[in-house]
C-alpha positions as CSV (number, residue, x, y, z in Angstrom):
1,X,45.4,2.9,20.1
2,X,42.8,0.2,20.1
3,X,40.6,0.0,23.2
4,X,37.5,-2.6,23.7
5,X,34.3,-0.8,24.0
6,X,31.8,-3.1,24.6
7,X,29.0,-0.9,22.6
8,X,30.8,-2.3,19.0
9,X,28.8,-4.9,19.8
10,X,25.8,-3.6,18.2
11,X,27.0,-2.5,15.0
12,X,28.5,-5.5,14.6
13,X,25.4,-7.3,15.1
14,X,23.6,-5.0,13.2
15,X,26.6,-6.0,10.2
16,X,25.9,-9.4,10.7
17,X,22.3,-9.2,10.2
18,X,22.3,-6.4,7.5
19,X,25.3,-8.7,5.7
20,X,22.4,-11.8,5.6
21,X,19.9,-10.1,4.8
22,X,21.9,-8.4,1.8
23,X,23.0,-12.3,0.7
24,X,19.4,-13.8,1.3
25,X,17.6,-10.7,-1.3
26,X,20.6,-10.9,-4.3
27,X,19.5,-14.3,-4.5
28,X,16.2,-13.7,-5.4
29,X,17.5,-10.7,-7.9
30,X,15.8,-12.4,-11.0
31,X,13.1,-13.3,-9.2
32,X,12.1,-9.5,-8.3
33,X,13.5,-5.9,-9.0
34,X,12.5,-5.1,-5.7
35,X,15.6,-7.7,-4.0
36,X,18.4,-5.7,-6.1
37,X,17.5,-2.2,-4.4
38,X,17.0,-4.1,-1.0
39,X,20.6,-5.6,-1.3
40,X,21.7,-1.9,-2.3
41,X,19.8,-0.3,1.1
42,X,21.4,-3.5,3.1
43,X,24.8,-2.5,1.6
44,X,24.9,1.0,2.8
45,X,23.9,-0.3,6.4
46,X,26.9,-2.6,6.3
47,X,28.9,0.2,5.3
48,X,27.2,2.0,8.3
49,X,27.7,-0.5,10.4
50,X,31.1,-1.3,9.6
51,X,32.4,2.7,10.0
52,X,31.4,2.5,13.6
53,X,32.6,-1.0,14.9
54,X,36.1,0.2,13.7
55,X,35.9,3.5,14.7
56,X,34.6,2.8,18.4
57,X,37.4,-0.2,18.5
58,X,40.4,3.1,18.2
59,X,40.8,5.4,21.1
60,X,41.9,8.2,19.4
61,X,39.7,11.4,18.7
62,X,41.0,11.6,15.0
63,X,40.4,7.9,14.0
64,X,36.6,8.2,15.7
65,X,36.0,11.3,13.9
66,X,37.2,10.3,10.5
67,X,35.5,6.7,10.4
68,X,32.4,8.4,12.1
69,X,32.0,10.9,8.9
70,X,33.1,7.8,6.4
71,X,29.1,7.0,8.3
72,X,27.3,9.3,5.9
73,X,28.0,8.1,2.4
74,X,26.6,4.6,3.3
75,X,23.7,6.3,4.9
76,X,22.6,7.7,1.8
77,X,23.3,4.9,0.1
78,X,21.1,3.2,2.6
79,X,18.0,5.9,1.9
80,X,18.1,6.2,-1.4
81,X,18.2,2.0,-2.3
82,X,15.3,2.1,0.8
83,X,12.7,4.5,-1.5
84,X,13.9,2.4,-4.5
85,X,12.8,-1.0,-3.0
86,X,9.8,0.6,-1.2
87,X,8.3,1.8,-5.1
88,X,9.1,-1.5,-6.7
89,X,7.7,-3.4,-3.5
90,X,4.8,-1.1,-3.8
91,X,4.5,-1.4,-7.9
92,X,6.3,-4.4,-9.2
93,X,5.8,-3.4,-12.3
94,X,7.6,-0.4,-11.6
95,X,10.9,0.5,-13.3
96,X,13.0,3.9,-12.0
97,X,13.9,6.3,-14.5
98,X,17.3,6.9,-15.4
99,X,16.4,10.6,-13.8
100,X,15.5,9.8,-10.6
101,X,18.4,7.1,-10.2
102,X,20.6,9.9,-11.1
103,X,19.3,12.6,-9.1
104,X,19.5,9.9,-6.0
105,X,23.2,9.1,-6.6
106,X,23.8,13.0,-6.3
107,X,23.0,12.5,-3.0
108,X,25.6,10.1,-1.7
109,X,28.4,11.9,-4.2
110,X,28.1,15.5,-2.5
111,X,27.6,14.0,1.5
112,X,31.2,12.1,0.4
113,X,33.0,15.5,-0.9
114,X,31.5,17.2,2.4
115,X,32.4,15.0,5.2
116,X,35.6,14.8,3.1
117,X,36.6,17.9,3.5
118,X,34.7,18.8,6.9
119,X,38.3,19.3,8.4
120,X,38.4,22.5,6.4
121,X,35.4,24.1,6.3
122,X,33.6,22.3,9.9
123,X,29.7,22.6,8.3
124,X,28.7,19.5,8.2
125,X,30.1,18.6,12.1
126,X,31.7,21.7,13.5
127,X,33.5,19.8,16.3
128,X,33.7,16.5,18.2
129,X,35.4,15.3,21.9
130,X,35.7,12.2,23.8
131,X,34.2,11.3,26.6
132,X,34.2,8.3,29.3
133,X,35.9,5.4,29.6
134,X,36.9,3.5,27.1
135,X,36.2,6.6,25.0
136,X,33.0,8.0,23.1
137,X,32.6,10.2,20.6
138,X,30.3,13.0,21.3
139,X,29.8,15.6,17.5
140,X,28.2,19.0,17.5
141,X,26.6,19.0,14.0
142,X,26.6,22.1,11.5
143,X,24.3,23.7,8.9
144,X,24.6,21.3,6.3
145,X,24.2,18.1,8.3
146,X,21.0,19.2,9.1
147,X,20.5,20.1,5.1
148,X,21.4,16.2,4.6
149,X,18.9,15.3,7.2
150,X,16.2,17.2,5.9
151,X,16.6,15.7,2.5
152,X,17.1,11.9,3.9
153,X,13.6,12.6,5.9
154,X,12.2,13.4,2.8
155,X,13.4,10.1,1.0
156,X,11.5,8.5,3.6
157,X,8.5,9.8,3.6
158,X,7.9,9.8,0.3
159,X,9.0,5.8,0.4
160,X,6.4,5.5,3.6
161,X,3.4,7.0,1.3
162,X,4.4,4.5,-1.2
163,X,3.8,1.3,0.8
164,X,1.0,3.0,3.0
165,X,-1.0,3.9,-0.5
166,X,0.2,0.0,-1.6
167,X,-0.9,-1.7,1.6
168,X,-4.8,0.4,1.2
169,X,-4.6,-0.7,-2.7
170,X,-2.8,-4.3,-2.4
171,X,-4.4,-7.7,-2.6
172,X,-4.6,-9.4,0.9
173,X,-1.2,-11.1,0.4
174,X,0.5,-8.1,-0.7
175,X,-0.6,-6.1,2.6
176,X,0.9,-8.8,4.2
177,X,4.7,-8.3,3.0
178,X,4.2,-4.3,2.8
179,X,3.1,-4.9,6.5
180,X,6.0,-6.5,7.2
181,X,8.3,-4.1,5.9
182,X,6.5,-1.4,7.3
183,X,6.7,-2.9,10.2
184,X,11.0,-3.2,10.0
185,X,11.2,0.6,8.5
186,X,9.4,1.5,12.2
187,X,12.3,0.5,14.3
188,X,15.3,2.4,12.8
189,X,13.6,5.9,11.9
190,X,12.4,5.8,15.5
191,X,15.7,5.5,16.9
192,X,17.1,7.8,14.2
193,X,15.0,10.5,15.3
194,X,15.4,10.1,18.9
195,X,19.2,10.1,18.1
196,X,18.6,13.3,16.3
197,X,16.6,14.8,19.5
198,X,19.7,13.5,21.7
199,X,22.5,14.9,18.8
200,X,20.7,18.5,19.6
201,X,20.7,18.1,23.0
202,X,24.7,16.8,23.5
203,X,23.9,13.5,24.5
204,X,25.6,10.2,22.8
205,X,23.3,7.6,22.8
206,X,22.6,6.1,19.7
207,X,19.9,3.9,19.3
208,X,20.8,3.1,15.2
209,X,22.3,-0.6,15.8
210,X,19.7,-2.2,17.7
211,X,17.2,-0.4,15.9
212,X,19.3,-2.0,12.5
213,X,19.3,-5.1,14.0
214,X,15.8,-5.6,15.2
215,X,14.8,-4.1,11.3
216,X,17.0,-6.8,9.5
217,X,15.2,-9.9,12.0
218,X,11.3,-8.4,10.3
219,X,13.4,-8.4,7.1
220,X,14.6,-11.9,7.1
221,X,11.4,-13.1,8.5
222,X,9.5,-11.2,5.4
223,X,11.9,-13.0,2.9
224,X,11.6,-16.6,4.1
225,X,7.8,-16.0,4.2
226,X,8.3,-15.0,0.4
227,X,8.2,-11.0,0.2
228,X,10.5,-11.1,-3.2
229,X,8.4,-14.1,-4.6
230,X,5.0,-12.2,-4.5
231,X,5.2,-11.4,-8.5
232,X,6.5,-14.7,-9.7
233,X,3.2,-16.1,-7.3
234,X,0.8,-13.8,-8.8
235,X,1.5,-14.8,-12.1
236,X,0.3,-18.3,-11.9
237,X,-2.5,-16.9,-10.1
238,X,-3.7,-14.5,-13.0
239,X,-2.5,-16.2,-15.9
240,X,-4.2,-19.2,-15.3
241,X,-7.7,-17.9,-13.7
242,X,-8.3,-14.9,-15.8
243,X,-11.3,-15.5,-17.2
244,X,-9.0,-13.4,-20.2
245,X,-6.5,-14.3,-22.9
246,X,-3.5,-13.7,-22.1
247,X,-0.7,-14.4,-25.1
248,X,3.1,-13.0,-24.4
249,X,5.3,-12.6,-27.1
250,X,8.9,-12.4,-28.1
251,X,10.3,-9.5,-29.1
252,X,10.0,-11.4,-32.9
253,X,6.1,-11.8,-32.2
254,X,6.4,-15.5,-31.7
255,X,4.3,-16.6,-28.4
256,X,6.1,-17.7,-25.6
257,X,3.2,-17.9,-23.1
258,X,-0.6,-18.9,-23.5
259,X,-3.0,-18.8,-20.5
260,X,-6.0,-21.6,-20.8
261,X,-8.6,-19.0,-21.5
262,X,-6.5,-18.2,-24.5
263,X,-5.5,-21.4,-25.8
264,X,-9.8,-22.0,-25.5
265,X,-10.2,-19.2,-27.4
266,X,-7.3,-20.0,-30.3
267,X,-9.4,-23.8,-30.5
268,X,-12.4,-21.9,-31.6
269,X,-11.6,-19.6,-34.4
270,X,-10.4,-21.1,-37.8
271,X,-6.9,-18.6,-38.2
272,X,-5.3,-19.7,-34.8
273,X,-3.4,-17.5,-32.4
274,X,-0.4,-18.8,-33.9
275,X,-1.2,-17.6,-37.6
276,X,-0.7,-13.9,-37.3
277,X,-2.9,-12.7,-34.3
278,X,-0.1,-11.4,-32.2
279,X,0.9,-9.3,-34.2
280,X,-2.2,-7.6,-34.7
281,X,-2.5,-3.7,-33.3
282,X,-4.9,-3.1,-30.7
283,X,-8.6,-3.3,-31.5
284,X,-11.7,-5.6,-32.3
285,X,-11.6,-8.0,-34.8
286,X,-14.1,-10.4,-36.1
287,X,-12.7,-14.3,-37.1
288,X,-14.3,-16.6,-39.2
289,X,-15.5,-19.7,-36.9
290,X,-18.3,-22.2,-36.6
291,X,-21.4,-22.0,-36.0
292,X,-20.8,-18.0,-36.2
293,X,-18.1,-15.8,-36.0
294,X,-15.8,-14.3,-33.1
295,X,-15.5,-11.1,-32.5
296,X,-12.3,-10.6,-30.2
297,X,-10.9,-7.1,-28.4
298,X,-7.1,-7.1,-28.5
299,X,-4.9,-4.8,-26.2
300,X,-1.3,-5.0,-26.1
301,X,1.7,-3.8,-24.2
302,X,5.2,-3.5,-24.8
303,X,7.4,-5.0,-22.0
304,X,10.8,-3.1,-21.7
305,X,14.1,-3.8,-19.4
306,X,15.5,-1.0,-17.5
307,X,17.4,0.2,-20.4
308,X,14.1,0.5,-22.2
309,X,14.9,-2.6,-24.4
310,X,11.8,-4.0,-25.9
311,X,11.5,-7.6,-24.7
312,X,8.1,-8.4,-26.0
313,X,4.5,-7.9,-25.6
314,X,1.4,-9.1,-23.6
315,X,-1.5,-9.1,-25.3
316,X,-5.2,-9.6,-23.4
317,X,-7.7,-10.5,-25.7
318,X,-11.0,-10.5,-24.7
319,X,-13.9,-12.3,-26.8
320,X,-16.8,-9.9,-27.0
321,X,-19.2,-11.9,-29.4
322,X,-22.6,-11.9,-27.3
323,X,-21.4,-8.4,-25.8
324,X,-21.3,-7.0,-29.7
325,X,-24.4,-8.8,-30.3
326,X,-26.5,-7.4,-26.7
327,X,-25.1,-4.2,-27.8
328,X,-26.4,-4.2,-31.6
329,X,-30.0,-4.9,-30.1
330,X,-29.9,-2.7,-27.5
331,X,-28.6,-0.1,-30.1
332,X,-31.6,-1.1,-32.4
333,X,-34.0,-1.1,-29.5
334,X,-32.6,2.2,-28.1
335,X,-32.6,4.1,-32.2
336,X,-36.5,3.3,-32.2
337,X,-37.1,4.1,-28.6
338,X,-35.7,7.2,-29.3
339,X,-37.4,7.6,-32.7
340,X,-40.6,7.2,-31.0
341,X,-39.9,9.4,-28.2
342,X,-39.3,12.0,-30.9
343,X,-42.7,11.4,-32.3
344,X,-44.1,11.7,-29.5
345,X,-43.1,15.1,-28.4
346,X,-43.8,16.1,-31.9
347,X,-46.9,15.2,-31.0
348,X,-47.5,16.6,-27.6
349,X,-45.6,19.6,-28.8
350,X,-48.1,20.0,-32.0
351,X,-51.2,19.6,-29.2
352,X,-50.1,21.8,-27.0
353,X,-49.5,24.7,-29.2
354,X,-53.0,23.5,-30.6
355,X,-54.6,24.2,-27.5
356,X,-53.4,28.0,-27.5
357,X,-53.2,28.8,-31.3
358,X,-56.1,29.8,-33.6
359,X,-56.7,27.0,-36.4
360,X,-57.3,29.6,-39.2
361,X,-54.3,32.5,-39.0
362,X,-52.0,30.4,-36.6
363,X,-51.9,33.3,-33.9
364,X,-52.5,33.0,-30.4
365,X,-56.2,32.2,-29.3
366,X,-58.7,34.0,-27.1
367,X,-57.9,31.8,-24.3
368,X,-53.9,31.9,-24.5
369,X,-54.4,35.7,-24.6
370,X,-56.4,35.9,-21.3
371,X,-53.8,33.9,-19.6
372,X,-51.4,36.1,-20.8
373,X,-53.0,39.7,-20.2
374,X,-53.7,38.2,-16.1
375,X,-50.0,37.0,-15.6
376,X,-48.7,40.1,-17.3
377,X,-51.0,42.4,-14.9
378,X,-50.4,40.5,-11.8
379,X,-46.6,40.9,-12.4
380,X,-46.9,44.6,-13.2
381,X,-48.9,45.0,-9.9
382,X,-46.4,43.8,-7.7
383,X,-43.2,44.7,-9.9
384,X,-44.3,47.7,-11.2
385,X,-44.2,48.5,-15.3
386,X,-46.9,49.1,-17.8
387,X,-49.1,46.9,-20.5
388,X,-50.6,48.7,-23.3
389,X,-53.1,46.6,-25.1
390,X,-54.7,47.6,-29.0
391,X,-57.7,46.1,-29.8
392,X,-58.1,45.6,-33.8
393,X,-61.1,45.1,-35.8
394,X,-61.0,44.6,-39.7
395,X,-62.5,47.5,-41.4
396,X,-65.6,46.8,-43.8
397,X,-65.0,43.3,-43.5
398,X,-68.5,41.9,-43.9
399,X,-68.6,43.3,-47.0
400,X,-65.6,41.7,-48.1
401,X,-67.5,38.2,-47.8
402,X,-70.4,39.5,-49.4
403,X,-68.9,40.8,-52.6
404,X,-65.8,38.1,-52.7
405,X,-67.0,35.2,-50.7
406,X,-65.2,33.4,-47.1
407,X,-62.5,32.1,-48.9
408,X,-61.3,35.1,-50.0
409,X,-62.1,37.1,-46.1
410,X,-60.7,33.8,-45.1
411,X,-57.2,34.5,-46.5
412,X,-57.6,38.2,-46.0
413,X,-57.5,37.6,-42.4
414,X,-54.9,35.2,-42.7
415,X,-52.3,38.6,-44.5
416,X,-53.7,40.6,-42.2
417,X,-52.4,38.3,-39.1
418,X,-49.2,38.2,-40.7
419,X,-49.1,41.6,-41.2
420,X,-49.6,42.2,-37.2
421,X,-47.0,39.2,-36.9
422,X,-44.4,40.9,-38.8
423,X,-44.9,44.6,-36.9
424,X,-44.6,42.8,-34.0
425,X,-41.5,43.3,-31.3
426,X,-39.8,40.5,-29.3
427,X,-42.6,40.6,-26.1
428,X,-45.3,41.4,-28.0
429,X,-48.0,38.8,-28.3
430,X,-50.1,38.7,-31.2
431,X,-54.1,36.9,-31.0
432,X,-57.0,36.8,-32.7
433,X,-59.6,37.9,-30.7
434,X,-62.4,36.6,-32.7
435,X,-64.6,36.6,-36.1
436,X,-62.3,39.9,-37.6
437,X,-60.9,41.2,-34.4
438,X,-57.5,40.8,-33.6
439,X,-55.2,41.9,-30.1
440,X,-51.8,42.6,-29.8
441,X,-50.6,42.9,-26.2
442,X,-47.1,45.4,-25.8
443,X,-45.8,44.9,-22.0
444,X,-43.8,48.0,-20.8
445,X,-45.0,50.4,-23.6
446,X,-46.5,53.7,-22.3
447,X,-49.2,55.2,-23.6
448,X,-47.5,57.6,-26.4
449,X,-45.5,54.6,-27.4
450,X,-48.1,52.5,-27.5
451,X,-49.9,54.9,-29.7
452,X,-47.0,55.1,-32.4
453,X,-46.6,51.1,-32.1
454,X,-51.0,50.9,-32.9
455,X,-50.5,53.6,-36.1
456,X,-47.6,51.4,-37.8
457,X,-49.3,48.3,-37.3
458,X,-52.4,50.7,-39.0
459,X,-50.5,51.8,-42.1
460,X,-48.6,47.9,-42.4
461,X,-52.2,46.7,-42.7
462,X,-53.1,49.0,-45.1
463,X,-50.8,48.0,-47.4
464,X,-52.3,44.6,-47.1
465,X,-54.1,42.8,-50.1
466,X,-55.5,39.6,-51.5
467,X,-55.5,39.2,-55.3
468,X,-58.8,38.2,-56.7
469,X,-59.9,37.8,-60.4
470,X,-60.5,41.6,-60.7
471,X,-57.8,43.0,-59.1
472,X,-56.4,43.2,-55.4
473,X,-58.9,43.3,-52.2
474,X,-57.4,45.5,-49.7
475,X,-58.8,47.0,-46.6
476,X,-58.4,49.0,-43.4
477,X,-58.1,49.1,-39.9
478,X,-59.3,50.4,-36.9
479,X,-57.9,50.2,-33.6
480,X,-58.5,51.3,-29.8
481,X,-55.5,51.0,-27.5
482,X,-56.0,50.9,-23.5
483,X,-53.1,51.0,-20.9
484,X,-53.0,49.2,-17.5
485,X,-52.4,50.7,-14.9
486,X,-54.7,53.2,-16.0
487,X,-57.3,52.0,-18.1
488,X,-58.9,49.3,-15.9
489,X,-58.2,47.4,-12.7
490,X,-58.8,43.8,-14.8
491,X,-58.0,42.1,-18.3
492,X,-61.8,42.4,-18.6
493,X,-61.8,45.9,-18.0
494,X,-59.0,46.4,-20.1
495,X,-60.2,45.1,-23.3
496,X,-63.7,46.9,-22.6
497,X,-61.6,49.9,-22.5
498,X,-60.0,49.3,-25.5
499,X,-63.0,47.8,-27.2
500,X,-64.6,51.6,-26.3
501,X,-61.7,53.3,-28.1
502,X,-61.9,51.1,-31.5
503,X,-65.5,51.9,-31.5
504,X,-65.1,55.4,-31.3
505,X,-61.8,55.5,-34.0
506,X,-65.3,53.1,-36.2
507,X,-67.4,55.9,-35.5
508,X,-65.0,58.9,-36.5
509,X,-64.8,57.4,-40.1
510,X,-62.2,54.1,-39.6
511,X,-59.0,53.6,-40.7
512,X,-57.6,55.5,-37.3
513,X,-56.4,54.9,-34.0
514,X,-57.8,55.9,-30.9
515,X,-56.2,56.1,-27.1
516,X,-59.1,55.0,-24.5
517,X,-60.1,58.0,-22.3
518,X,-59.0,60.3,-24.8
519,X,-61.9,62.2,-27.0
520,X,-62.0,63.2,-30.9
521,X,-61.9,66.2,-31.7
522,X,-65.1,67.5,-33.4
């Protein structure tokens, strides 16, 4: 039987409103994507709000339970149309896929099957009783309402992050409408959760209506303050300040739109936008014009409807003449800056290894060998390791400029560094000591090691010679080889040590090699 309960009331305000609201965005459908999906999310409110002002207005515990599940299908309805208008609010230029569209109408297809058949199975609300006078319904909810819940919260917060990220992103007049609506979306998922906290508890307050109500007054007050005019505003706004061009174009490639700093542009080169530049792929081009030529940057995009229907095109063109021209220089500026950067490390390179490399064989000099015998001894001292040094002096080699003269000594030195160069080992350091003496430093070799290293670099200079008009000039070695720690406490001592030992292997007959400390046999 019917019965007046005075709590219809607020559904049916919360119809009214959500019924003018609904009316007041399909208006402005062509004006804005965004009013179609808030006429769907004020549709499934009315639906909402409907359900309960005729169930509450029947006595009976059937009627109130059948119209109160007939709720749900409008409430997803509702959701899903709320996260469609809160991403094309947030993007305007935002189209939904035909994949997420379908996945949301899922949604409001299953919730219909299951309150539908909730008299069987009693998981989506397991039971439901009157209570007072006139009569309220009170439900127990099951398993799957709370399924339905979870997902719907979902919905929201993902339409929430939306307009939050918008409103930080958004121009100041943009903030202002996402304010507004964030400011509607407040009132209703409030009361819904406070419903929910009452629905677990058994209580059967429900705070949705007023909440609906209050949300569709911030709503209308949004769209009379022009919420679903905000793209057909910016348009003017950008078109006609851009300090771009801006062309659009038919689906043809005829122009249907020119902004002033095109139509400036167009005036200045001799073609004309309206001889072939629109359809022109993205890139730079260079037009003939007076007093000099334009070079223009062209980018384009395609403009599609829902269906993915080409429409036409925007294309921003951008005249880069002086940029082109600042660039050039500072391209040709840059090339020999670089150029002479390159020369001079050349340079400084070639000094530097100048300073450490002797002029005549090309080895390392007396000076870059010190440096290098103190920092290797240093290291060893605190480190640990060995140094073996050999000491070199050309065999005979005053007589070699007597008989042949210093050109030939000259570039019998020179073989003879190579030689030493080419017996060297990656670590050894190779320098000529002075006049015909030569050192070759050989960190961590031992003493025995260092002995066998000194007699290969002896027989690899043997086999050294200098072709002169009577033959080949060829010579010998003699070497003394010193190890640290052992030898001496200093490079100094070191190379005296060393020195000591070539002297002796000169004394025993040349063409030998002698370890310092150690005496020849007689």
């Amino acid at each position: 039987m019917l019965q007046w309960q005075p709590l219809v009331l607020l559904p049916l305000l919360a119809l009214v409103v959500s019924a003018t609201v609904a009316v007041m965005a399909w208006r402005r459908r062509r004006e804005s994507i965004a009013a179609v999906y808030l006429t769907v999310t004020q549709l499934g409110l009315m639906q909402w709000s409907l359900m309960e002002v005729v169930g509450g207005s029947f006595d009976s515990l059937a009627i109130q339970t059948g119209f109160a599940l007939a709720i749900y299908p409008g409430a997803c309805v509702l959701v899903g149309g709320y996260l469609l208008f809160a991403l094309t609010l947030a993007d305007p230029a935002q189209r939904p896929s035909r994949r997420l569209l379908s996945v949301l109408a899922i949604h409001p297809v299953l919730i219909s099957i299951v309150v539908a058949t909730n008299p069987w199975h009693h998981r989506f609300i397991t039971s439901t009783t009157l209570i007072r006078d006139p009569s309220l319904l009170v439900s127990t909810v099951g398993p799957w309402f709370w399924i339905h819940i979870t997902y719907t919260y979902v919905l929201l917060l993902w339409a929430l992050v939306a307009l939050i990220r918008a409103h930080h992103n958004g121009s100041q007049l943009h903030r202002r409408q996402i304010t507004a609506v964030l400011v509607g979306s407040t009132f209703p998922i409030v009361a819904n959760i406070v419903n929910l906290a009452q629905l677990a508890s058994g209580s059967s307050a429900n705070l949705a209506p007023i909440a609906f109500a209050l949300s569709g007054v911030v709503f209308l007050a949004a769209i009379r303050q022009g919420m679903l005019r905000l793209v057909p505003l910016a348009r003017s706004l950008v078109m006609d300040q851009i300090g771009d061009g801006v062309l659009v174009l038919g689906p043809d490639g005829q122009i249907l739109d020119i902004n002033p700093a095109a139509a400036d542009i167009s005036a200045r080169i001799n073609t004309g936008f309206a001889r072939g530049v629109g359809g022109l792929d993205d890139g730079e081009y260079t037009f003939a014009s007076n007093p000099r030529a334009v070079d223009l940057d062209i980018r384009g995009t395609s403009l599609t409807d829902s269906r993915g229907y080409l429409l036409g095109r925007v294309q921003v063109i951008r005249d880069v003449t002086d940029a082109n021209a600042q660039r050039r220089e500072l391209a040709a500026l840059n090339e020999r800056l670089t150029e002479q950067l390159r020369i001079n490390d050349l340079l400084r390179s070639e000094l530097a290894d100048q300073a450490i490399r002797d002029e005549l064989t090309g080895l390392f000099n007396r000076r870059h060998l010190w440096s290098a015998m103190q920092d290797a001894m240093s290291r060893i001292a605190t480190e640990g390791g060995r140094l073996s040094v050999v000491l070199i002096d050309i065999d005979h080699f005053k007589r070699v400029n007597d008989q042949f003269g210093h050109g030939v000594g000259d570039q019998l030195l020179k073989a003879i560094a190579t030689g030493l160069t080419l017996g060297a080992r990656a670590g050894d350091i190779v320098a000529r000591y002075g006049g015909e003496e030569f050192v070759v430093l050989l960190p961590g070799a031992g003493a025995v090691q260092a002995q066998m290293r000194a007699e290969e670099l002896r027989r690899r200079c043997e086999r050294v010679g200098v072709p002169v008009e009577s033959g080949v000039v060829s010579t010998t070695i003699s070497a003394g080889v010193a190890q640290f720690p052992g030898s001496g406490d200093s490079a100094a001592e070191l190379l005296q040590a060393a020195d000591a030992a070539m002297y002796l292997a000169k004394g025993a007959g040349r063409n030998r090699v002698v370890m310092a400390g150690h005496s020849l046999p007689d």
